[in-house]
C-alpha positions in Angstrom: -10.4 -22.4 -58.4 -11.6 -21.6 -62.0 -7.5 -20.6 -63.7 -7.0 -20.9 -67.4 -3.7 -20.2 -69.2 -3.9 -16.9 -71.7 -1.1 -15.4 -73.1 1.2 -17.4 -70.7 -0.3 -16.2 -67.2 -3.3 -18.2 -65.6 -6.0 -15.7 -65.1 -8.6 -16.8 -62.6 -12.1 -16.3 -63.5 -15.5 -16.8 -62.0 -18.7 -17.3 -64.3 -22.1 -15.8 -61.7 -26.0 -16.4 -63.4 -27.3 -16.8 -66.4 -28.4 -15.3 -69.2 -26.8 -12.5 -72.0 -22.4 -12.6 -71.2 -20.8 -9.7 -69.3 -17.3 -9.3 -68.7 -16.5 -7.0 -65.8 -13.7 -5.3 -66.2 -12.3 -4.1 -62.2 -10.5 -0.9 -61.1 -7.3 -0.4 -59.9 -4.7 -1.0 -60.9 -3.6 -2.9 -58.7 -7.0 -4.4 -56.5 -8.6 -7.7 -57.5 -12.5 -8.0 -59.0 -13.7 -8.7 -55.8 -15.0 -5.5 -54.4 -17.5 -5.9 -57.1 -19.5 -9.0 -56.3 -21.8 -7.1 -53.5 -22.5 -4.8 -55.7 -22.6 -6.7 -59.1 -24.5 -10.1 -58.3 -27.8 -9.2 -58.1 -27.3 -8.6 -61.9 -26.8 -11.9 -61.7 -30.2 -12.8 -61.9 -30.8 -11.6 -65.2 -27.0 -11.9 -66.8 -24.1 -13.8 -67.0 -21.7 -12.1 -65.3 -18.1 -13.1 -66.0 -15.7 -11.8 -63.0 -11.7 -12.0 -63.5 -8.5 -10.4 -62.2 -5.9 -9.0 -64.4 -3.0 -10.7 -65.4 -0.7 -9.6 -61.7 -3.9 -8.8 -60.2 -5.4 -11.4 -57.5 -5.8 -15.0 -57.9 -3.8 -14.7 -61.5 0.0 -15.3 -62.7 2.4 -12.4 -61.6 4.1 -12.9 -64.9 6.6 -9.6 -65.5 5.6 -6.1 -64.4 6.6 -4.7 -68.1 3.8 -6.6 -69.3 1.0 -5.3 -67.8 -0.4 -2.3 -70.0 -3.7 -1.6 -70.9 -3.3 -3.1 -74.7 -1.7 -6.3 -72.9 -5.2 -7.0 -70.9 -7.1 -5.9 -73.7 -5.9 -9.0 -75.4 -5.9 -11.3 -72.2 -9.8 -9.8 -72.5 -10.4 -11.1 -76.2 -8.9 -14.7 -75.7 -10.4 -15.2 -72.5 -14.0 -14.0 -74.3 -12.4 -17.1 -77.7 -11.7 -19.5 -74.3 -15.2 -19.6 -73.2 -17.2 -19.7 -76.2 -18.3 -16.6 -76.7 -18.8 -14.8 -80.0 -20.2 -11.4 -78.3 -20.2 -10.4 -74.6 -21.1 -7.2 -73.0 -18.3 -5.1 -71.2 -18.8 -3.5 -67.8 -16.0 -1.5 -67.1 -15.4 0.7 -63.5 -12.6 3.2 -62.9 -9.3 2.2 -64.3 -11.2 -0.7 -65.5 -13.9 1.7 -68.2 -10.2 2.4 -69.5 -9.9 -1.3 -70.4 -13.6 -1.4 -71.4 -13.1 1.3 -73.9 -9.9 0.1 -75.5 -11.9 -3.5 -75.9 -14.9 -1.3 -77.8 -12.5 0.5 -79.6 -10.4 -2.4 -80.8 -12.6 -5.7 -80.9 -16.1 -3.5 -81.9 -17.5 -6.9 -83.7 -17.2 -8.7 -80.5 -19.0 -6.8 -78.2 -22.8 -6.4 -77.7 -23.1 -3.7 -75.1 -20.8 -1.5 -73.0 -21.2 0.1 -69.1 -19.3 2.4 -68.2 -19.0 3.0 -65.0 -17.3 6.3 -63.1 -14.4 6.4 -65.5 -13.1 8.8 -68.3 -11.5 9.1 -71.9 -8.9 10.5 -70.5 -6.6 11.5 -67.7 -5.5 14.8 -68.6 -7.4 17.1 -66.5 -5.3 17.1 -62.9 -6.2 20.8 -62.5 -10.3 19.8 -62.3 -9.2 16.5 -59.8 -7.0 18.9 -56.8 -9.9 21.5 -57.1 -12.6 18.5 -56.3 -10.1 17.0 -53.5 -10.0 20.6 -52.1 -13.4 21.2 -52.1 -13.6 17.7 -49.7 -12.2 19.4 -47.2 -9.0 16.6 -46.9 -7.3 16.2 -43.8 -3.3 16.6 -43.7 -2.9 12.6 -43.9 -4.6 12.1 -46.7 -3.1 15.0 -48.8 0.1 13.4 -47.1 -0.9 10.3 -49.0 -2.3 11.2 -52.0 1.2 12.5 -52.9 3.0 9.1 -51.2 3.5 7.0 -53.7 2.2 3.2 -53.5 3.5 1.3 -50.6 5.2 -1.2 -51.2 3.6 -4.0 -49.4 0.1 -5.1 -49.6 -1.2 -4.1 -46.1 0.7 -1.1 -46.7 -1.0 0.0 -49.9 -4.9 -1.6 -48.3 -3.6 1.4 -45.2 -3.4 3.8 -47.9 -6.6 2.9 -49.7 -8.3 2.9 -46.0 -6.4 6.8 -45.6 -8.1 7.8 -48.9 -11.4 6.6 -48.7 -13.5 9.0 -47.5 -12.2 10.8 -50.5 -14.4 8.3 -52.7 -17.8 8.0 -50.8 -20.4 10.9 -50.3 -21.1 9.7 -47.0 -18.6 7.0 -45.7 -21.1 6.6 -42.1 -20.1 3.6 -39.6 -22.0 1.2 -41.9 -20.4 1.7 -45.1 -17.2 1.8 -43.8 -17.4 -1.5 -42.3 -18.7 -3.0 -45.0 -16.0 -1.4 -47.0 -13.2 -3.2 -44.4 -14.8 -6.2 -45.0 -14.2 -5.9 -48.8 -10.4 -4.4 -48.1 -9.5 -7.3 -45.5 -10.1 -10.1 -47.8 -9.0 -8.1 -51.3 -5.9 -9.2 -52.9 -3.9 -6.7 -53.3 -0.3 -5.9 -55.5 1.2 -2.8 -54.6 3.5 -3.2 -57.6 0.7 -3.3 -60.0 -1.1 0.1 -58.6 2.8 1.3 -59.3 2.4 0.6 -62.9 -1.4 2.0 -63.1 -0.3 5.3 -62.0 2.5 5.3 -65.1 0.2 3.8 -67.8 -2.4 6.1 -66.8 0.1 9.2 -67.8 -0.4 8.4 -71.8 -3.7 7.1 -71.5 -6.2 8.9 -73.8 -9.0 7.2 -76.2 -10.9 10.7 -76.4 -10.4 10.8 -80.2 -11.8 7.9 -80.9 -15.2 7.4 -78.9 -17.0 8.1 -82.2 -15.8 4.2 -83.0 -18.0 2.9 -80.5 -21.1 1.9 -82.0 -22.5 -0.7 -79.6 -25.5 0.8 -77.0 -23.5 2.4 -74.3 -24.6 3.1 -71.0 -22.6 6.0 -68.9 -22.9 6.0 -65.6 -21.2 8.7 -62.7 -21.4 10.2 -59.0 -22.1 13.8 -58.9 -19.5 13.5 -56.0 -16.6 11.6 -57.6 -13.3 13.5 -57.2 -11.0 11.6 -59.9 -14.1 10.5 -62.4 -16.0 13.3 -62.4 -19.6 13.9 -64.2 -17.5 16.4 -66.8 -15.4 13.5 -67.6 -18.9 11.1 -67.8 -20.4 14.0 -70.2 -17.3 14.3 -72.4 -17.8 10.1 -73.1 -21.8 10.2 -73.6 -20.9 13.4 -76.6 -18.1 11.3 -77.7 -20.2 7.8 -78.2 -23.2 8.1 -80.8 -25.5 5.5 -79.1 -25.0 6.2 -75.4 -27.0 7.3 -72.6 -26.0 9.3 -69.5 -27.1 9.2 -65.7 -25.6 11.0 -62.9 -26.5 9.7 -59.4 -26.9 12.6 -56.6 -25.3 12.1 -53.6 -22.4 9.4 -54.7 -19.0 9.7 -54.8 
């Protein structure tokens, strides 16, 4: 099991492929990377595609709760990036993750070579535009029950919740997704403390101000049909970064 010690907490890591260096930055808080590798290693073929849980996330170190903040894993990003011999690697952030990915942009802009972005925003100050998409869903008591729960606080508690929530996240969650989807959620690593600290981070998080720092070729992606993401949040990030490009996919939550 690839583990290497930065900043004081082993952080596990997997390298997948060959070629140019991407760092994939995972939602959550609070899940581990490996929801992406059905999704993600077919890029394989043409990239390097560097996988690795957070610092209290997955196979890495639970070092202190306190110390897990968005600036803290931006660092934990840089040093892993100095640890494996990279002078530039592209960034592909998703969800809470395109948080971390921007930061990195913002912060480390001579070490970065390209930046994917994928359902996320600058921002999480637009709660008013996130109920009206969740209403327009049609939710069923439970998950409005659990959407204002907060995490539970053990791990097959919180992968309950996630299981409550996701038809939220799909456009379509038929019988074959969602299996495929349990099979992700059975094996995930989970740390119900760690979604805890997300959903406080995420209060002060705003980088809005200074998307005109990113310079690097950006690709935006976004569901038409993503309640907490949504394309008005994608559009506000392709205005804010100069060299970007924005798609919207139909039909995807």
């Amino acid at each position: 099991m690839p583990l290497t010690k930065i900043n004081g907490t082993d952080l596990y890591y997997i390298e997948y492929g060959s070629g140019k260096p991407f760092l994939v930055m995972h939602g959550g808080l609070g899940l581990d990377h490996s929801y992406f590798r059905p999704i993600l290693d077919p890029l394989g073929e043409i990239f390097k595609l560097i996988f690795f849980d957070y610092r209290g996330h997955g196979r890495s170190g639970r070092p202190p709760i306190n110390s897990i903040t968005y600036e803290q894993i931006v660092d934990d990003v840089n040093e892993l990036r100095k640890f494996l011999g990279y002078d530039k690697v592209g960034v592909i952030g998703h969800s809470a993750g395109g948080f971390i990915a921007l930061k990195y942009a913002i912060h480390h802009p001579k070490n970065i070579s390209n930046l994917i972005l994928i359902n996320t925003a600058p921002a999480h100050d637009y709660p008013d535009e996130i109920m009206a998409n969740i209403q327009q869903k049609n939710p069923t008591p439970e998950i409005l029950a659990t959407l204002d729960a907060p995490s539970a606080p053990t791990a097959e508690g919180f992968k309950q919740q996630l299981r409550i929530l996701n038809p939220l996240y799909f456009y379509d969650l038929n019988s074959k997704l969602k299996e495929e989807v349990e099979k992700v959620l059975t094996t995930m690593i989970v740390n119900p403390e760690a979604a805890a600290r997300g959903e406080d981070l995420i209060q002060k998080y705003n980088v809005t101000s200074k998307l005109s720092k990113i310079e690097v070729p950006t690709l935006v992606l976004g569901g038409k049909d993503d309640f907490v993401c949504p394309p008005s949040q994608a559009q506000r990030m392709h205005d804010g970064i100069p060299n970007s490009e924005l798609i919207i996919f139909e039909r995807c939550g």
